[in-house]
Jmol script that loads the backbone (N, CA, C; Angstrom):
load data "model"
ATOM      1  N   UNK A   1      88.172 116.925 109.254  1.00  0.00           N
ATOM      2  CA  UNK A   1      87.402 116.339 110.333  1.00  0.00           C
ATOM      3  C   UNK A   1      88.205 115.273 111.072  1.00  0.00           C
ATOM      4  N   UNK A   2      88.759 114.633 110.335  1.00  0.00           N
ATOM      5  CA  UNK A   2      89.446 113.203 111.000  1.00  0.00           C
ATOM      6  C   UNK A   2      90.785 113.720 111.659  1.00  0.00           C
ATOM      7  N   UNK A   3      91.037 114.739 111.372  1.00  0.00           N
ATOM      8  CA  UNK A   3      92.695 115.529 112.340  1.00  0.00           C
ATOM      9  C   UNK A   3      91.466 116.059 113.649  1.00  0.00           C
ATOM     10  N   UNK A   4      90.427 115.994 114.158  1.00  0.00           N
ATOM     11  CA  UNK A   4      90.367 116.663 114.774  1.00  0.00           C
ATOM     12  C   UNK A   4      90.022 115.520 116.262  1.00  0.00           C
ATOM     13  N   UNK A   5      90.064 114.166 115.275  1.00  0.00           N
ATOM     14  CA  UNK A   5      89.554 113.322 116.074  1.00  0.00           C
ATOM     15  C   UNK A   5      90.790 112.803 117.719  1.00  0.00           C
ATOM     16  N   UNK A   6      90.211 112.326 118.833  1.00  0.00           N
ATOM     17  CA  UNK A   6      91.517 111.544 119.659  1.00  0.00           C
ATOM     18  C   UNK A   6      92.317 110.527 118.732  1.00  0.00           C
ATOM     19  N   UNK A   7      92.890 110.516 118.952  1.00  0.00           N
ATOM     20  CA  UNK A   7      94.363 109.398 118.796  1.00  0.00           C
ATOM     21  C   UNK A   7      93.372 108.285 118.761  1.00  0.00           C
ATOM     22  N   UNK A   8      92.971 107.542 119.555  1.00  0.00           N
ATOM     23  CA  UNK A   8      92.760 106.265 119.776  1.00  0.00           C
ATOM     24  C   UNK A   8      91.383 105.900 118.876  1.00  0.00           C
ATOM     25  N   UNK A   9      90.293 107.144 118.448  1.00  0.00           N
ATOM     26  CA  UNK A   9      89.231 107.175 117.365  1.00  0.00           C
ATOM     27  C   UNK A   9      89.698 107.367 116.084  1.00  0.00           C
ATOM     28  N   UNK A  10      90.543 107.825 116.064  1.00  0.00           N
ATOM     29  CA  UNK A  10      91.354 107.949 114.623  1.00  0.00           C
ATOM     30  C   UNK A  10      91.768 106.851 113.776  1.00  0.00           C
ATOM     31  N   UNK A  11      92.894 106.062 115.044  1.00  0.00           N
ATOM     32  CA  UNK A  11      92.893 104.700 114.856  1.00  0.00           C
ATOM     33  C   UNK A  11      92.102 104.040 113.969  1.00  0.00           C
ATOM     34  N   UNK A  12      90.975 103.739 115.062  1.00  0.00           N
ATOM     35  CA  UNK A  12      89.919 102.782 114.334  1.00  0.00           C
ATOM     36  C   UNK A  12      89.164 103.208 113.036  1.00  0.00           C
ATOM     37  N   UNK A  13      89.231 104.353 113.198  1.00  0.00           N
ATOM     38  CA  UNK A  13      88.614 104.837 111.801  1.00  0.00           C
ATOM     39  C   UNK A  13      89.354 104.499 110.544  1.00  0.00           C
ATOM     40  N   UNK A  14      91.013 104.415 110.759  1.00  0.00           N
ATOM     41  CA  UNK A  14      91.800 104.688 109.423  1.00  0.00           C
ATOM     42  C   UNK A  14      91.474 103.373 108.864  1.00  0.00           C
ATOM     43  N   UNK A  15      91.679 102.128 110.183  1.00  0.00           N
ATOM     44  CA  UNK A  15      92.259 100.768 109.948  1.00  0.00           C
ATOM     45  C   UNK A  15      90.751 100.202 109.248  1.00  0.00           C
ATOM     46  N   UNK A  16      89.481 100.591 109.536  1.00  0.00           N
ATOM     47  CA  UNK A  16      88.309  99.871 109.169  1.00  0.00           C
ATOM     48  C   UNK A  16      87.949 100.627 107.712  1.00  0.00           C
ATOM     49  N   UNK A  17      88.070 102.043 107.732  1.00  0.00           N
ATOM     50  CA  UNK A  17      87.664 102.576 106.508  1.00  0.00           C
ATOM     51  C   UNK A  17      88.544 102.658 105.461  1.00  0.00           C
ATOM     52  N   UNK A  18      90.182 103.302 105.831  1.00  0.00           N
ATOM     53  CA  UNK A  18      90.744 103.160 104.938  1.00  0.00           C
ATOM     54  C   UNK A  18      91.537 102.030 104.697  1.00  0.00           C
ATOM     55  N   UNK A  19      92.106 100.925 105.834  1.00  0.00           N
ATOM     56  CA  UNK A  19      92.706  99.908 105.557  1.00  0.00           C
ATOM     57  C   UNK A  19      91.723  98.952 105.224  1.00  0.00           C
ATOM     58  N   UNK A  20      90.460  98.850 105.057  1.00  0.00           N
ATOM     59  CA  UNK A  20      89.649  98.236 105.273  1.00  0.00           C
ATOM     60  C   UNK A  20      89.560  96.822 105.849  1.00  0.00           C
ATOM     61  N   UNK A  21      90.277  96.524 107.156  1.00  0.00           N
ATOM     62  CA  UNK A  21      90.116  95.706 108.161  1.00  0.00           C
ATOM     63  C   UNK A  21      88.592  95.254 108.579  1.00  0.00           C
ATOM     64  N   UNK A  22      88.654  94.447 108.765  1.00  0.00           N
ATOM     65  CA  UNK A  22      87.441  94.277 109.752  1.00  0.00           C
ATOM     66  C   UNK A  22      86.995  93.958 110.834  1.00  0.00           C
ATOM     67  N   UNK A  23      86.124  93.762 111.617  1.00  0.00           N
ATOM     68  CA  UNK A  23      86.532  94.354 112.972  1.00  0.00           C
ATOM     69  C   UNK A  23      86.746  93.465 113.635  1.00  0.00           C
ATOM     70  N   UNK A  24      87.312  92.057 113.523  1.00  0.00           N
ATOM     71  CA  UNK A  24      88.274  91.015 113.917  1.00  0.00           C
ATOM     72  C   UNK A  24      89.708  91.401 113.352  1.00  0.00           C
ATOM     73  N   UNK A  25      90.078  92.074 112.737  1.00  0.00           N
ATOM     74  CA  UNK A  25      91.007  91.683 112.483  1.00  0.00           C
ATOM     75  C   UNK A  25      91.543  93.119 113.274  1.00  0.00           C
ATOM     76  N   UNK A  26      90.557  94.160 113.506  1.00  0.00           N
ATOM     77  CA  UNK A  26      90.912  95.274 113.924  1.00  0.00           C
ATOM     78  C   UNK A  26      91.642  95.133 115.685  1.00  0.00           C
ATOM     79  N   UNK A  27      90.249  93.993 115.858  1.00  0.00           N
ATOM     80  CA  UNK A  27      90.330  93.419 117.548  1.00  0.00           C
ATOM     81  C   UNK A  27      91.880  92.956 117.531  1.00  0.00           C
ATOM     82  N   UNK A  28      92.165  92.256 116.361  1.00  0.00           N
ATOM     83  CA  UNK A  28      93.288  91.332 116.587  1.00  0.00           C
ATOM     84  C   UNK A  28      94.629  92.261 117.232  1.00  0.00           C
ATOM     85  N   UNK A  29      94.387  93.153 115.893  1.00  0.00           N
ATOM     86  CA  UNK A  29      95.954  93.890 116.100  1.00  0.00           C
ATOM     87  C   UNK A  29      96.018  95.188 117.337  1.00  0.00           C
ATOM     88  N   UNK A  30      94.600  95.526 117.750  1.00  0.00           N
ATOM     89  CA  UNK A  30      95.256  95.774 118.901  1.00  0.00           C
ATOM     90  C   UNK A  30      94.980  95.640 120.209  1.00  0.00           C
ATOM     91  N   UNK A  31      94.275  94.386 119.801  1.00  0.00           N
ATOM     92  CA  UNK A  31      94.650  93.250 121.091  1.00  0.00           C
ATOM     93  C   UNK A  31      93.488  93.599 122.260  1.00  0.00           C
ATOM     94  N   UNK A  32      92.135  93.983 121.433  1.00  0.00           N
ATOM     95  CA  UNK A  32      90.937  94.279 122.153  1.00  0.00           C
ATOM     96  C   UNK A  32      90.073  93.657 122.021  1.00  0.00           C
ATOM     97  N   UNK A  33      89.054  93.153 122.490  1.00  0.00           N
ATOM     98  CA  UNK A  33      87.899  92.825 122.449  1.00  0.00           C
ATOM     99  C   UNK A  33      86.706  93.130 121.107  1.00  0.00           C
ATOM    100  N   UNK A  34      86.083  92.913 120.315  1.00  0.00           N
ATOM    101  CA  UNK A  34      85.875  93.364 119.100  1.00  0.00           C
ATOM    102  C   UNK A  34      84.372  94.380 119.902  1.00  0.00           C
ATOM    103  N   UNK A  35      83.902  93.957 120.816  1.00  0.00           N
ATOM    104  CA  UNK A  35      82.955  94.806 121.219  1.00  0.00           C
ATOM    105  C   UNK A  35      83.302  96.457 121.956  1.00  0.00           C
ATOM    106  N   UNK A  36      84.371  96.440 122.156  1.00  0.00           N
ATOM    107  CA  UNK A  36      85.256  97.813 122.441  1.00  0.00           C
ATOM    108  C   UNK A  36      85.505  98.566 121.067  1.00  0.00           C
ATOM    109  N   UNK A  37      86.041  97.476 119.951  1.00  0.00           N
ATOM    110  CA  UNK A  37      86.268  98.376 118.844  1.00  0.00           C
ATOM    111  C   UNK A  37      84.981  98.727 118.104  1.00  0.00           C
ATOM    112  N   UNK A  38      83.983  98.172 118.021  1.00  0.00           N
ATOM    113  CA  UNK A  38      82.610  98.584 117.614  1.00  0.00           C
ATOM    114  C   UNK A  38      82.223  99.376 118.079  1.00  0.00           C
ATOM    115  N   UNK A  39      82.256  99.708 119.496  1.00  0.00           N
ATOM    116  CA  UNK A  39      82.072 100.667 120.013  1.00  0.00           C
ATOM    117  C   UNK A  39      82.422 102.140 120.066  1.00  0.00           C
ATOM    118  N   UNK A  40      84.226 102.000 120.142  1.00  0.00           N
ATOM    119  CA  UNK A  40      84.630 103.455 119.821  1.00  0.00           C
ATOM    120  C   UNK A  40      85.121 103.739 118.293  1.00  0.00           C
ATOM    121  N   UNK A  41      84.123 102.820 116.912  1.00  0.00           N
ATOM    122  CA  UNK A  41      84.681 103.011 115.628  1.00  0.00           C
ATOM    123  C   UNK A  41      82.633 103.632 115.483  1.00  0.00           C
ATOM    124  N   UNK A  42      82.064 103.233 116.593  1.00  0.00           N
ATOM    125  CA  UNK A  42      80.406 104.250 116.140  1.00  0.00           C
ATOM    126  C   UNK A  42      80.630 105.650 117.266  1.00  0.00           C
ATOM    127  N   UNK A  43      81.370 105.805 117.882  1.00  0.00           N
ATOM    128  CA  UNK A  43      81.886 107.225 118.737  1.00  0.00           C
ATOM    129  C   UNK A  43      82.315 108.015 117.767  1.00  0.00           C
ATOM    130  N   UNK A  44      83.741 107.109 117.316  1.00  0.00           N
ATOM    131  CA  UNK A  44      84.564 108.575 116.327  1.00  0.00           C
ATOM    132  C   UNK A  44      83.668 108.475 114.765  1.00  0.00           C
ATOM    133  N   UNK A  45      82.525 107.403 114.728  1.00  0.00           N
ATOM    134  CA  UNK A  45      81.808 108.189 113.248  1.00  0.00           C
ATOM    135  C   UNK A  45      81.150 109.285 113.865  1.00  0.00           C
ATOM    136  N   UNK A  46      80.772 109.065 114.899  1.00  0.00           N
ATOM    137  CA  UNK A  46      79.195 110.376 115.402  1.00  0.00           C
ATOM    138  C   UNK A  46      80.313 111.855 115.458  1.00  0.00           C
ATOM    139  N   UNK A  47      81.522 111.319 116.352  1.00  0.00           N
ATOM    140  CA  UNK A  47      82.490 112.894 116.348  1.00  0.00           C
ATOM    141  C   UNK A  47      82.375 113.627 114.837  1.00  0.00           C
ATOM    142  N   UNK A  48      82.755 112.339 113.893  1.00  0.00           N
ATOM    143  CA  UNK A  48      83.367 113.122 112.576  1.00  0.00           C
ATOM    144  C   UNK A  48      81.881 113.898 112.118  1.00  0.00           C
ATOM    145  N   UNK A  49      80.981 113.177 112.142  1.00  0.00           N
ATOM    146  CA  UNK A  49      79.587 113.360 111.843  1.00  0.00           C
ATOM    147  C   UNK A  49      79.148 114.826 112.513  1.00  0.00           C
ATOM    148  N   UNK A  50      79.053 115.037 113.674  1.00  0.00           N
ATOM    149  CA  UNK A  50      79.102 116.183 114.176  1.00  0.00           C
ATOM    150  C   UNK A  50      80.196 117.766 114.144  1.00  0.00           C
ATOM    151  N   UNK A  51      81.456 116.773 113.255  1.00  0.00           N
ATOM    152  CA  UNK A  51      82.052 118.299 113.201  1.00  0.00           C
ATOM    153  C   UNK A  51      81.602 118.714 112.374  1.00  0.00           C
ATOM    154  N   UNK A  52      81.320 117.481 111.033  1.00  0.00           N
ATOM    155  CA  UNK A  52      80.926 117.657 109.207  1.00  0.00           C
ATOM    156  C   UNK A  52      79.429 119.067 109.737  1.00  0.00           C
ATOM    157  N   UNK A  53      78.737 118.625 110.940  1.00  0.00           N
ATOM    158  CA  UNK A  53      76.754 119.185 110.317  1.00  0.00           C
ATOM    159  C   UNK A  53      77.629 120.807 110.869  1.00  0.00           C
ATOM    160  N   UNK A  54      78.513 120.730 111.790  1.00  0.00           N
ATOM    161  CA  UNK A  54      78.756 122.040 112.940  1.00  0.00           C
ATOM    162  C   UNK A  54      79.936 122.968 112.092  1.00  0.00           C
ATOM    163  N   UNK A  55      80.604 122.663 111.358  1.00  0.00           N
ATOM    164  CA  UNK A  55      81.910 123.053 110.469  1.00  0.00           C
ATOM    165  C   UNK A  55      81.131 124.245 108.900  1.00  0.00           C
ATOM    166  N   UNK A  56      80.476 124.768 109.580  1.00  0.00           N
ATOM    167  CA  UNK A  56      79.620 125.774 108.297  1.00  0.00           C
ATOM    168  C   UNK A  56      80.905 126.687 107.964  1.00  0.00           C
TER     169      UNK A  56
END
end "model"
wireframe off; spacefill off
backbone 0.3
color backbone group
C-alpha cells in the first residue's frame, strides 16, 4: 500500500509512523507549517486506507 502512495504522502507517513516524529518536529525538518503536515499525513492515511478496503 505505502509504494503506491505520492512521494510527498509517503514522506509524512514514514517520518510520523515509522520514525515516530511528531508533527513539530515533522514541520521542522521540512520546513512547513505543522497544519500542512496534518493535513497531507490524514490524506495519505485515507489513500493507504482505501487501497487496504479496494486491494481484494
Amino acid at each position: 500500500a505505502l509504494e503506491s502512495l505520492p512521494a510527498h504522502y509517503l514522506e509524512v507517513i514514514l517520518l510520523r509512523d515509522f520514525e515516530e516524529l511528531t508533527i513539530a518536529e515533522i514541520s521542522g525538518q521540512l520546513g512547513e507549517n505543522t497544519g500542512a503536515i496534518k493535513s497531507r499525513l490524514h490524506r495519505a492515511r485515507i489513500l493507504v486506507r482505501e487501497y487496504m478496503l479496494n486491494s481484494d
